[in-house]
N, C-alpha and C positions, 0 to 999 in steps of 0.2 A: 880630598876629603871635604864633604859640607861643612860648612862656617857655624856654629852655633847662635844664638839668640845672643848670647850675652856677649861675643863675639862680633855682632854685627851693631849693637849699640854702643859697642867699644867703639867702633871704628866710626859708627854716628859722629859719637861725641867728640875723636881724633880730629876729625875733618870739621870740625865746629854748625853743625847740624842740633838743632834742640828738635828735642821729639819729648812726645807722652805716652807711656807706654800701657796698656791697661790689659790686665788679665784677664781671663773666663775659661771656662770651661771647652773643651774641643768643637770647634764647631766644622765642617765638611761642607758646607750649600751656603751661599749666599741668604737663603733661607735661614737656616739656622746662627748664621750671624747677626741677620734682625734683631734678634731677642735680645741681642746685650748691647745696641748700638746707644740705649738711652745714655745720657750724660757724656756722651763722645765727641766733642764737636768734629766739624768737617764731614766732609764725602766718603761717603766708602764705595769699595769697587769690587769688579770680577774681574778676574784674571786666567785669561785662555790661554795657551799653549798648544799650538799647530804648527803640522808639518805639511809640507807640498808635495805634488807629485816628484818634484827635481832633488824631495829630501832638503829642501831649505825649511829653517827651525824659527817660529813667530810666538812671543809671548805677546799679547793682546791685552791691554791696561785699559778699559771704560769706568765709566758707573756704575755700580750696582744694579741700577732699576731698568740699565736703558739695553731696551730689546737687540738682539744681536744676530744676523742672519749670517751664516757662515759664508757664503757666495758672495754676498752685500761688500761683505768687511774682505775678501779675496781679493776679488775687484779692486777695491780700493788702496790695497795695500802690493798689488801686482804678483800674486801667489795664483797658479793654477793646483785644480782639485787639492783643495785646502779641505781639510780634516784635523779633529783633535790626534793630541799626541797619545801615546800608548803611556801608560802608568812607568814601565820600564825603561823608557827613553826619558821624559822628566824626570826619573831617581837620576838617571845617567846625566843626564846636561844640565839639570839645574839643583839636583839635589834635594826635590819636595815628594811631595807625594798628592793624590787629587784632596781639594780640601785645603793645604795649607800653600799654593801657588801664590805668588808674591814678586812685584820685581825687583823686591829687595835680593832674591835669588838670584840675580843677572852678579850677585858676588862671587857664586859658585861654578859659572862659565871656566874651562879653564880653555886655556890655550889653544888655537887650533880649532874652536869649536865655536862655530858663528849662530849668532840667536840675533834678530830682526827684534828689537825692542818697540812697539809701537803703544806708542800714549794717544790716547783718548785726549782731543783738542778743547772739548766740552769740557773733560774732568779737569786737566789742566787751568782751565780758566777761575777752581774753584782755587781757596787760601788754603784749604788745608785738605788732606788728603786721608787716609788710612787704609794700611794693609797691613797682612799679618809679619812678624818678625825672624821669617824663617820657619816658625811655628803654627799651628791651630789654635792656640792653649792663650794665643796672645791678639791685639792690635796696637798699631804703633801710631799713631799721628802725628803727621810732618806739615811742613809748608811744600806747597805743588812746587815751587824754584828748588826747594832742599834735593825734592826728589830728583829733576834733571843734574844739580851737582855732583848728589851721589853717585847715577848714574856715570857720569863721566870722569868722578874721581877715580871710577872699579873700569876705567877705558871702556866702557857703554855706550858711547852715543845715541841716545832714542830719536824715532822719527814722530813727531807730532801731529796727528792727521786728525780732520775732523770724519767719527767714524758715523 
């Protein structure tokens, strides 16, 4: 079962993680996250989720603004005919829906079921980060180090490539 919002700042705040957490309205498009970004410090991102020809699972962590070719980022990440993932396989493996992708989801992973975590080398370079909380309704901002701990406290290991 998906981890809830208040569930996943629980476990922020177990693993000693400080985050800011700020509401809005649902937003789906990186577009429509613009409009609430004022007063939020830190970077914000898109979050892709691809599958390969061989059926291996890639959530994709950049910037927000920074253009993304799907071939480019294959290449680089060593995925052949890389494509997004079907709306029904992200409910299934990560527990989101299009719109509310996040790699705070990599909580939702269960057992047995491998997801290629790959962070934006660019993004990581920033101090502070934001993605959504599990949610649309939300964003969370962290420190770029919090997010690798997290990552590895939920057994995550991300790969950090410059995309």
């Amino acid at each position: 079962m998906s981890k809830t919002q208040e569930e996943l700042l629980t476990l922020l705040t177990e693993i000693g993680i400080e985050y800011t957490n700020h509401e809005h309205p649902a937003v789906y498009t990186v577009e429509e996250a613009a409009k609430y970004h004022e007063g939020i410090e830190g970077a914000h991102s898109k979050n892709l989720f691809f599958k390969d020809k061989k059926k291996n699972l890639f959530l994709v962590v950049t910037l927000d603004d920074k253009p993304i070719k799907i071939k480019d980022v294959a290449k680089t990440i060593g995925a052949k005919n890389m494509s997004f993932g079907k709306p029904e396989l992200l409910m299934d493996v990560l527990g989101m829906i299009p719109g509310a992708v996040t790699p705070f989801a990599a909580v939702n992973i269960s057992d047995g079921q491998e997801v290629k975590i790959v962070l934006d080398e660019e993004m990581m370079e920033k101090d502070l980060l934001n993605f959504h909380p599990l949610v649309n309704t939300a964003t969370t901002t962290i420190a770029s180090k919090d997010l690798v701990k997290f990552l590895e406290h939920i057994g995550q290991t991300p790969e950090i490539i410059r995309l």
